[in-house]
VOPAGU-2260 file (C-alpha; in pm, 1 decimal, decimal comma):
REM VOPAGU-2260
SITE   aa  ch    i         X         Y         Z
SITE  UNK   A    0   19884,2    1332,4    1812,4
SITE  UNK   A    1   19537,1    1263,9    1829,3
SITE  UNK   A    2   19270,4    1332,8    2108,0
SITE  UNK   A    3   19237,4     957,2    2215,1
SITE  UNK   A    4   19630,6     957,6    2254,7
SITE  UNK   A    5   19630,0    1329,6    2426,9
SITE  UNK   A    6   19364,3    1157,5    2697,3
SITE  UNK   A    7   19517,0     945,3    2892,7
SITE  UNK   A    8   19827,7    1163,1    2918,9
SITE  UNK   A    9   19605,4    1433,2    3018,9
SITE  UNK   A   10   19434,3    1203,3    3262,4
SITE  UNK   A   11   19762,0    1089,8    3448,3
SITE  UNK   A   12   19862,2    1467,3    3445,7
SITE  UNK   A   13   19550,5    1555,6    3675,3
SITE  UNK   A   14   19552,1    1247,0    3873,4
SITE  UNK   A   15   19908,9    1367,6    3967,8
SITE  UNK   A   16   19828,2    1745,6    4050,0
SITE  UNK   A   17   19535,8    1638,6    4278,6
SITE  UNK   A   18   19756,7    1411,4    4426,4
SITE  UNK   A   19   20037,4    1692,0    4477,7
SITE  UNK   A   20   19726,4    1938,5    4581,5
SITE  UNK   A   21   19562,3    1644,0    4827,0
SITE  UNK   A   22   19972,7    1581,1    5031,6
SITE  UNK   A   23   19978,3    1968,4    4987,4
SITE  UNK   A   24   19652,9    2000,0    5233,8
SITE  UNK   A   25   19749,6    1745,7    5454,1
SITE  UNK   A   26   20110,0    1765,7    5518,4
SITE  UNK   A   27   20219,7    2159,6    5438,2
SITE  UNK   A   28   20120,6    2470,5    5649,9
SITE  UNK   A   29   19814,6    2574,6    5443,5
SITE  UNK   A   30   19769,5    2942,0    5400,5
SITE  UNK   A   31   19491,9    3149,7    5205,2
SITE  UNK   A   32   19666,7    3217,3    4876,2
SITE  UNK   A   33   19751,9    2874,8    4830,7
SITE  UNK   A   34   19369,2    2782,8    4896,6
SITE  UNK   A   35   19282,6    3028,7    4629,1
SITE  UNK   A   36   19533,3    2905,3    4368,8
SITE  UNK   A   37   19388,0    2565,8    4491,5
SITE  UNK   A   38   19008,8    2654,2    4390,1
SITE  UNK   A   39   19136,0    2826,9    4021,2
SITE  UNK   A   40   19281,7    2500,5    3969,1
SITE  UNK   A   41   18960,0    2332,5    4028,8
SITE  UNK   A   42   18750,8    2550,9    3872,1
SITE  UNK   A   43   18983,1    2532,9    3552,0
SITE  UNK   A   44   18858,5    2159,2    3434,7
SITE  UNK   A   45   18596,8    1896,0    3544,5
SITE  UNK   A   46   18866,8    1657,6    3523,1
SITE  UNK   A   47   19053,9    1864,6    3814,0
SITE  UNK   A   48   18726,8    1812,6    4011,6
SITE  UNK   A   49   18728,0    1451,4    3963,3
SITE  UNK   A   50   19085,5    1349,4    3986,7
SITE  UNK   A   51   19061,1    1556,4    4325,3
SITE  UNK   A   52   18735,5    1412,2    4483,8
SITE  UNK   A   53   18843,5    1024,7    4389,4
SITE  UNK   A   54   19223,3    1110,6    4537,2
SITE  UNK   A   55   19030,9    1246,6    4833,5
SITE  UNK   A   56   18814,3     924,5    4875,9
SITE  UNK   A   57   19080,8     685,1    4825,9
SITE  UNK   A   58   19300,7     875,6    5096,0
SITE  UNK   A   59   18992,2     871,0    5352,3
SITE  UNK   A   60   18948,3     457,7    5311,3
SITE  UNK   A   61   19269,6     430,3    5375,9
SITE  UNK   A   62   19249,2     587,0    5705,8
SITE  UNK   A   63   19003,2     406,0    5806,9
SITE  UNK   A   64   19207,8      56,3    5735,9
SITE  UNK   A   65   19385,7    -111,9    5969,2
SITE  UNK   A   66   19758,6     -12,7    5964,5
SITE  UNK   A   67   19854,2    -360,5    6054,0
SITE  UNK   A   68   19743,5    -766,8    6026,5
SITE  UNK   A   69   19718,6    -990,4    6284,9
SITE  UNK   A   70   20098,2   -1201,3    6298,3
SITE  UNK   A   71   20083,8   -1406,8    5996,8
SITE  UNK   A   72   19851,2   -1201,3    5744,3
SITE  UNK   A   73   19973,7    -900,4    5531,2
SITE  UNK   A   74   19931,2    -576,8    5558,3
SITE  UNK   A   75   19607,8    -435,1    5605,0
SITE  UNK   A   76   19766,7    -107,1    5440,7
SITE  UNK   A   77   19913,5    -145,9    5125,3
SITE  UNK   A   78   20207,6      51,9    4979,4
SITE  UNK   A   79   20207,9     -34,1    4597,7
SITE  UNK   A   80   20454,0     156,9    4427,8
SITE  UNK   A   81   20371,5     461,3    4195,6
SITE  UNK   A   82   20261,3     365,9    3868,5
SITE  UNK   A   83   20263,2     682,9    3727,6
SITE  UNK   A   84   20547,0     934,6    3630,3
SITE  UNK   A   85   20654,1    1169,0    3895,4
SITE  UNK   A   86   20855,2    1462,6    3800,2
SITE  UNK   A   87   21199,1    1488,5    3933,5
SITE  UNK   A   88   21140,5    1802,6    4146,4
SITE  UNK   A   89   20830,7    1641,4    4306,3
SITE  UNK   A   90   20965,6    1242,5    4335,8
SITE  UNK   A   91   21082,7    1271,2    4662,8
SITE  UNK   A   92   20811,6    1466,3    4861,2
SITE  UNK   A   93   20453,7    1413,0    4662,3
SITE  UNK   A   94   20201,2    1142,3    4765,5
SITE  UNK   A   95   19991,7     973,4    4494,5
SITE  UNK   A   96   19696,6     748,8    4482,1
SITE  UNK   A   97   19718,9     372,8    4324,6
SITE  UNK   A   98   19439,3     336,9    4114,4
SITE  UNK   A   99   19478,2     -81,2    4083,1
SITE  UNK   A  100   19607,7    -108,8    4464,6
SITE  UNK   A  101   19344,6     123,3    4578,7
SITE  UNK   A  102   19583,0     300,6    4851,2
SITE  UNK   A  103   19710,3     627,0    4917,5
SITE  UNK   A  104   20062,7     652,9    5070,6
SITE  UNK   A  105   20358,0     919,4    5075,8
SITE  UNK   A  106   20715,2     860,8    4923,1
SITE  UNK   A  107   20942,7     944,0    5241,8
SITE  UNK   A  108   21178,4     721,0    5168,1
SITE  UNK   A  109   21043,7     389,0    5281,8
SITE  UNK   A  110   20814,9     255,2    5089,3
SITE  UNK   A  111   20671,4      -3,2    5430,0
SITE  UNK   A  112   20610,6     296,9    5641,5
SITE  UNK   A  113   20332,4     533,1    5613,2
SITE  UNK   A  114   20328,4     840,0    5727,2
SITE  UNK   A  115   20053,6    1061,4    5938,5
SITE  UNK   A  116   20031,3    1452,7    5998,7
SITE  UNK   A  117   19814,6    1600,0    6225,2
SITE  UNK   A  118   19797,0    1992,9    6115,3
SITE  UNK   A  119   19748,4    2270,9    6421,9
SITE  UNK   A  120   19443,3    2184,6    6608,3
SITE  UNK   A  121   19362,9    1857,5    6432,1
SITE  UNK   A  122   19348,3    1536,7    6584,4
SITE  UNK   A  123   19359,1    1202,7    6443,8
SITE  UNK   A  124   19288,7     837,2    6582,8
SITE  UNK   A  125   19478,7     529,4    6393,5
SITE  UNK   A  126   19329,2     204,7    6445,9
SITE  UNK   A  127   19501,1    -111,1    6436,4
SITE  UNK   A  128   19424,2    -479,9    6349,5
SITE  UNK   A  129   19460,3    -585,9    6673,9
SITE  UNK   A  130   19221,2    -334,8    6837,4
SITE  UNK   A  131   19560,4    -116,4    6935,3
SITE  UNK   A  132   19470,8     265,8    6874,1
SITE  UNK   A  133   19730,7     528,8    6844,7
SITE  UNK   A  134   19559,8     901,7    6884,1
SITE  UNK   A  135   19769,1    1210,7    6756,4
SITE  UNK   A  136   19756,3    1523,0    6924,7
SITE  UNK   A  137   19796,8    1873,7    6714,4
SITE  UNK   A  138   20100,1    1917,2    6504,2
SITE  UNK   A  139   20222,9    1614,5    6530,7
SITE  UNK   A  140   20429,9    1327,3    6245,9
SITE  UNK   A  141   20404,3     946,2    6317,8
SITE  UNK   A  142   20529,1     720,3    6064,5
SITE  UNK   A  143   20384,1     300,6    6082,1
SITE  UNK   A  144   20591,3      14,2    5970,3
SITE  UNK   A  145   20367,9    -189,6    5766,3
SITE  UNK   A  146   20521,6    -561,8    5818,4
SITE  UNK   A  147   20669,3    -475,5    6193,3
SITE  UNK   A  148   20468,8    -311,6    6510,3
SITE  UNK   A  149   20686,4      -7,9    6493,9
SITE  UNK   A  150   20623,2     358,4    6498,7
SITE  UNK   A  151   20831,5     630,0    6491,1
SITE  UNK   A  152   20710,4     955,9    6663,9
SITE  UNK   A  153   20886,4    1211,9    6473,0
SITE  UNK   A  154   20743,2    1569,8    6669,7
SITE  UNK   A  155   20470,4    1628,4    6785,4
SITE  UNK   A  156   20248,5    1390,6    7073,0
SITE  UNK   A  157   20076,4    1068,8    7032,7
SITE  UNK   A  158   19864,6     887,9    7316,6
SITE  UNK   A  159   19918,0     466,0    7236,4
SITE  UNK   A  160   19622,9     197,1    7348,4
SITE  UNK   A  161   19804,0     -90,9    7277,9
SITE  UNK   A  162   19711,2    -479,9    7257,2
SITE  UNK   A  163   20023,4    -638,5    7436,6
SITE  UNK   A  164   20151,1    -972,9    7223,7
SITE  UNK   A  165   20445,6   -1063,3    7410,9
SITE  UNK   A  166   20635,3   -1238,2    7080,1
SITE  UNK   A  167   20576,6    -913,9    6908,6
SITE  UNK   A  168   20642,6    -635,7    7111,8
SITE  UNK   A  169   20501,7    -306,7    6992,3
SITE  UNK   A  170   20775,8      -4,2    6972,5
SITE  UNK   A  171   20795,1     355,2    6941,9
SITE  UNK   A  172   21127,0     548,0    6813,2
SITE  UNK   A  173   21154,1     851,9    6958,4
SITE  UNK   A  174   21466,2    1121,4    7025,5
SITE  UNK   A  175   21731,7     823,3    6940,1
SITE  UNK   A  176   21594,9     588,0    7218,8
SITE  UNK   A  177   21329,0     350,3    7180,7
SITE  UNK   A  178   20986,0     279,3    7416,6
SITE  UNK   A  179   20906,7     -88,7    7418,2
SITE  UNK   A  180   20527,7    -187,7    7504,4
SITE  UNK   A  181   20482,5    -414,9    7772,4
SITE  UNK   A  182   20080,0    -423,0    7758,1
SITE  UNK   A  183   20037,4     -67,7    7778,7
SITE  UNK   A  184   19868,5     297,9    7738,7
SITE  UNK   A  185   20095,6     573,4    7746,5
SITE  UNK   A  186   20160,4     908,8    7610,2
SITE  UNK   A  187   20482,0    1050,0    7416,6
SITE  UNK   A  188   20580,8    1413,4    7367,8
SITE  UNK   A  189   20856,2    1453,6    7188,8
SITE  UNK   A  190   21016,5    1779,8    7168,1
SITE  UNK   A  191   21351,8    1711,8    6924,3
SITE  UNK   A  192   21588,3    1459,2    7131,0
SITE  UNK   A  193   21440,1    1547,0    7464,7
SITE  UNK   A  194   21076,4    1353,4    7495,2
SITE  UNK   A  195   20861,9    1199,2    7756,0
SITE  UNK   A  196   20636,1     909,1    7856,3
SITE  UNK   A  197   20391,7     893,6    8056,4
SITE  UNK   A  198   20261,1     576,2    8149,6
SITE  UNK   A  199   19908,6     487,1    8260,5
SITE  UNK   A  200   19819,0     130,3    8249,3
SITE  UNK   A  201   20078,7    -163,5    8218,7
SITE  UNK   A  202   20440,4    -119,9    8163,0
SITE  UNK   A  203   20700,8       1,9    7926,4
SITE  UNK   A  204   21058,4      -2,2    7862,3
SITE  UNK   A  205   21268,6     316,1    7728,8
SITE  UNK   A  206   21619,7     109,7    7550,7
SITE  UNK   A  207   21907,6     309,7    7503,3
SITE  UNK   A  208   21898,2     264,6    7110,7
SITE  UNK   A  209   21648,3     288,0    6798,3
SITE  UNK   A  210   21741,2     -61,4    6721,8
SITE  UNK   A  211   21624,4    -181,3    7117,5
SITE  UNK   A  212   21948,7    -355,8    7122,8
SITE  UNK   A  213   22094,2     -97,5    7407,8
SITE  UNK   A  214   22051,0    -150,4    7739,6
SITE  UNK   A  215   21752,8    -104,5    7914,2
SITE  UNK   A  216   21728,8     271,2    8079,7
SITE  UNK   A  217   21407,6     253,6    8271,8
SITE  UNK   A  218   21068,5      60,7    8309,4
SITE  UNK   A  219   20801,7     256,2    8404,7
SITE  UNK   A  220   20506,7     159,4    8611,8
SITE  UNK   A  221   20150,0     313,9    8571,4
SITE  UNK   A  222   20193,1     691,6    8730,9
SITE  UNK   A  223   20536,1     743,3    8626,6
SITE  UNK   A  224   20679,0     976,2    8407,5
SITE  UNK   A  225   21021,4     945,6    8203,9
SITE  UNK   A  226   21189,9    1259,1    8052,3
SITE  UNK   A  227   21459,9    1155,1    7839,0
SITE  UNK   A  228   21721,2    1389,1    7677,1
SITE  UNK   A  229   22062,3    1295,8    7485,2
SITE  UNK   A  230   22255,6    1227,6    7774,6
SITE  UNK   A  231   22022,1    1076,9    8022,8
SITE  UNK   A  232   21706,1     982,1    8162,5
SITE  UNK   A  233   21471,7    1080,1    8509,7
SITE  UNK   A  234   21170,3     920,6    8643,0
SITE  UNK   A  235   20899,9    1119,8    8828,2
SITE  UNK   A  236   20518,5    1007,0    8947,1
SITE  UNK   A  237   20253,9    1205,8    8912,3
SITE  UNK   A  238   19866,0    1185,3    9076,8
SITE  UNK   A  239   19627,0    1011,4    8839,2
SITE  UNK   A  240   19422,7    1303,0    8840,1
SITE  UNK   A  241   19737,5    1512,1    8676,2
SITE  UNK   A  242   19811,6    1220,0    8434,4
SITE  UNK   A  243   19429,6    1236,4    8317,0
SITE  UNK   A  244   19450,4    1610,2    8280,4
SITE  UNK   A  245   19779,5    1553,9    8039,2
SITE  UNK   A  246   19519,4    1371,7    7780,4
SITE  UNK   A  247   19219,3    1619,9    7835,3
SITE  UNK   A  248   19310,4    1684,4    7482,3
SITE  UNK   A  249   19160,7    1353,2    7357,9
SITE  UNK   A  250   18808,3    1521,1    7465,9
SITE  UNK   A  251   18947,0    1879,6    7287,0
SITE  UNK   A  252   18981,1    2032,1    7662,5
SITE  UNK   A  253   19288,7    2186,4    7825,2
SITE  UNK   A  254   19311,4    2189,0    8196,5
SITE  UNK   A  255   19566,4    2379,9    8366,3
SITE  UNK   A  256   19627,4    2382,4    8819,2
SITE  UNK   A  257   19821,3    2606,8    8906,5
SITE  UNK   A  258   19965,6    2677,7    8586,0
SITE  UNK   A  259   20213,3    3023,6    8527,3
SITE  UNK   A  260   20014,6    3223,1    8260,2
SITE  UNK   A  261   20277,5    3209,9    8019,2
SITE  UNK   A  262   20251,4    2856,5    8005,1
SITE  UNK   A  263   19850,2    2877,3    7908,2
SITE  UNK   A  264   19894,7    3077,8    7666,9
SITE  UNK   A  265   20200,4    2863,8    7492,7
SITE  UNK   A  266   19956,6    2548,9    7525,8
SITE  UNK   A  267   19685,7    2716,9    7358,3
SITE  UNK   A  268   19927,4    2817,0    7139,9
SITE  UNK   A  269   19987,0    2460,5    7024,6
SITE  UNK   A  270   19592,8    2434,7    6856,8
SITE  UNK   A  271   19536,0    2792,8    6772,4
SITE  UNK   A  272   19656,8    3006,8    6448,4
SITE  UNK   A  273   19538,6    3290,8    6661,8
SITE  UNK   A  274   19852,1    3377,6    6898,9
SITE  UNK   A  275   19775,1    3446,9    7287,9
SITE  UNK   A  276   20089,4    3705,6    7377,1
SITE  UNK   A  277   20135,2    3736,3    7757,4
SITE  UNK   A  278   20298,9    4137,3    7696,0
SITE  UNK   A  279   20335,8    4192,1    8061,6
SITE  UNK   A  280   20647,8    4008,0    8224,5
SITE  UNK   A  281   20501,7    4047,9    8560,8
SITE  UNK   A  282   20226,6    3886,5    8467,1
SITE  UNK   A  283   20456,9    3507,2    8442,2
SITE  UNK   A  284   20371,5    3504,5    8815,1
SITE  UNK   A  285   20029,0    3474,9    8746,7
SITE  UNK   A  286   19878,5    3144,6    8776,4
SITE  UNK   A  287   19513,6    2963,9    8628,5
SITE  UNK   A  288   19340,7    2694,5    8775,5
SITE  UNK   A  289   19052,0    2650,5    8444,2
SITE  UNK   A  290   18955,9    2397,4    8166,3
SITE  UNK   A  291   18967,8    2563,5    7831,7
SITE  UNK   A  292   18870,3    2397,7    7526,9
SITE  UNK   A  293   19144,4    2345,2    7315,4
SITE  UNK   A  294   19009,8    2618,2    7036,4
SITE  UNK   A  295   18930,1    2811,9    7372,1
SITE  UNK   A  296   19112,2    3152,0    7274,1
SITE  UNK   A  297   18843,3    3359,9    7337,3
SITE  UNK   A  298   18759,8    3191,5    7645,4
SITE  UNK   A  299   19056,8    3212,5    7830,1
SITE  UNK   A  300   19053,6    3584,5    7726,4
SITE  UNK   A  301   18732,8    3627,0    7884,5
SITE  UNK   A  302   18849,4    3474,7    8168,9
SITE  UNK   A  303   19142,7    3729,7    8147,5
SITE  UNK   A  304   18946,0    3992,3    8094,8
SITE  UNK   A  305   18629,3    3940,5    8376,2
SITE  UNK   A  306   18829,9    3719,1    8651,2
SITE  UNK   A  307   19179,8    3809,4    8633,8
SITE  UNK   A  308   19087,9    4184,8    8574,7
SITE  UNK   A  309   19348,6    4224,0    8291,9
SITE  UNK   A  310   19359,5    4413,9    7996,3
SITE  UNK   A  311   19273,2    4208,9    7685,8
SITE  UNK   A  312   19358,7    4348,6    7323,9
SITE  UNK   A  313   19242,5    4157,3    7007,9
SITE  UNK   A  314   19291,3    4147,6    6612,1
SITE  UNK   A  315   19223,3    3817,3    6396,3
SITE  UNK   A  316   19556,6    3722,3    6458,7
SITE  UNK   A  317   19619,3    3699,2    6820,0
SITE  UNK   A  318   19511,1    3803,4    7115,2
SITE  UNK   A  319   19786,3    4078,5    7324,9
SITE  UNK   A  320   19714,7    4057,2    7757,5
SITE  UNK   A  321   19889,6    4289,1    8000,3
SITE  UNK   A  322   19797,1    4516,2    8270,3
């Protein structure tokens, strides 16, 4: 074969390791040896380099589309399908970039959803046609329908500003039931089947089904909070104040009243690699009234350490407090 033939083959084989490298970084727990095994590659070829940087770009436009048109237009985000070959170990996971469509989507199954994965500490803020936004907290998998105004809140938390059109109804699925917009801004944690909702402007409906065609379980009002597990669902109020404080994280600050110890250290634990350990058992009576940031480890040691007189023992992995 000659060297015009071997190029384009050669071409399509970089394109699809920088694709594989690219859904690697922003859907996998990235750890250091896979970062240096991800720089040798790079270093190996220009054409690594390039194939990288333009899989990169296309992936950033297509953030910053729209995830949906207004009713009656297409899809602001496209899902072409692959036009290149995908090996058979990788055909069901990897994401690739479509060089004539211009977009960048991942191959989980559906090829009218996309799919978005916030890694620990990240953030991420989806904008759609409409004006709705949709902000994802750390660790946390959302997947859009293209054609419908649909989402599907997988783990993780999401915070929804949403444009109410009352002949299309935006949804979220989440834990087997399914939270129906009303002309609303609300947040959802979900936590496996058990999730909650809580509402701050407007209205929403939790249905009894993912299709919406189960009865209707609750409708909140703005201050109320639904926890919903397999079997049933309760609705609480809280102050505004307390709602507010539940999306501090939208302005990277944690803000705790009250709050056990224990339970800091967990929520810091949701943006941090470095681990806060509460070793003392006595110390779960504890409580913290304090806004952290939410890459605030060292602060709420210090805080620990020169308010709560405790003893405070750190490595670059985490961060041991007892008496």
């Amino acid at each position: 074969m000659n060297e015009q033939a071997e190029q384009p083959t050669a071409a399509k084989k970089a394109r699809l390791e920088a694709a594989r490298w690219l859904q690697q970084r922003a859907f996998w727990n990235w750890n250091d040896e896979q970062q240096v095994e991800f720089e040798r590659w790079l270093a190996a070829s220009p054409s690594h380099q390039v194939a990288y940087f333009r899989a990169k770009a296309v992936w950033e436009r297509t953030e910053r589309l729209t995830a949906f048109k207004r009713p009656g237009n297409p899809p602001s985000i496209t899902a072409s399908r692959a036009r290149w070959p995908l090996a058979a170990s990788a055909a069901a996971i990897i994401a690739v970039a479509c060089v004539a469509g211009g977009a960048f989507f991942g191959l989980f199954g559906n090829s009218d959803q996309t799919t978005f994965v916030t890694a620990l500490g990240e953030r991420r803020v989806l904008t759609l046609a409409d004006g709705s936004q949709i902000e994802l907290n750390t660790s946390s998998k959302l997947r859009l329908d293209h054609s419908q105004r649909e989402a599907w809140l997988d783990s993780g938390e999401a915070y929804f500003q949403i444009v109410h059109d009352a002949q299309r109804p935006f949804s979220v699925v989440v834990g087997g039931k399914r939270v129906e917009d009303l002309g609303t801004k609300f947040l959802v944690h979900a936590e496996g089947e058990k999730f909650t909702v809580s509402l701050f402007e407007g209205r929403a409906a939790i249905k009894a089904s993912e299709t919406g065609r189960g009865r209707e379980l609750a409708v909140l009002e703005p201050g109320e909070i639904a926890t919903a597990t397999a079997s049933r669902v309760t609705v609480s109020t809280k102050p505004e104040r307390a709602l507010q404080n539940e999306i501090a994280w939208r302005q990277n600050m944690l803000v705790f009243n009250n709050t056990p110890l224990t339970e800091v250290a967990a929520e810091l634990n949701r943006y941090n690699q470095r681990r806060v350990i509460i070793a003392d058992p006595s110390l779960a009576r504890m409580k913290l009234d304090a806004s952290i940031p939410t890459n605030g480890v060292e602060a709420f040691a210090r805080v620990a350490r020169n308010f709560l007189g405790l003893r405070v023992q750190s490595n670059k992995s985490e961060i041991v407090i007892s008496r």
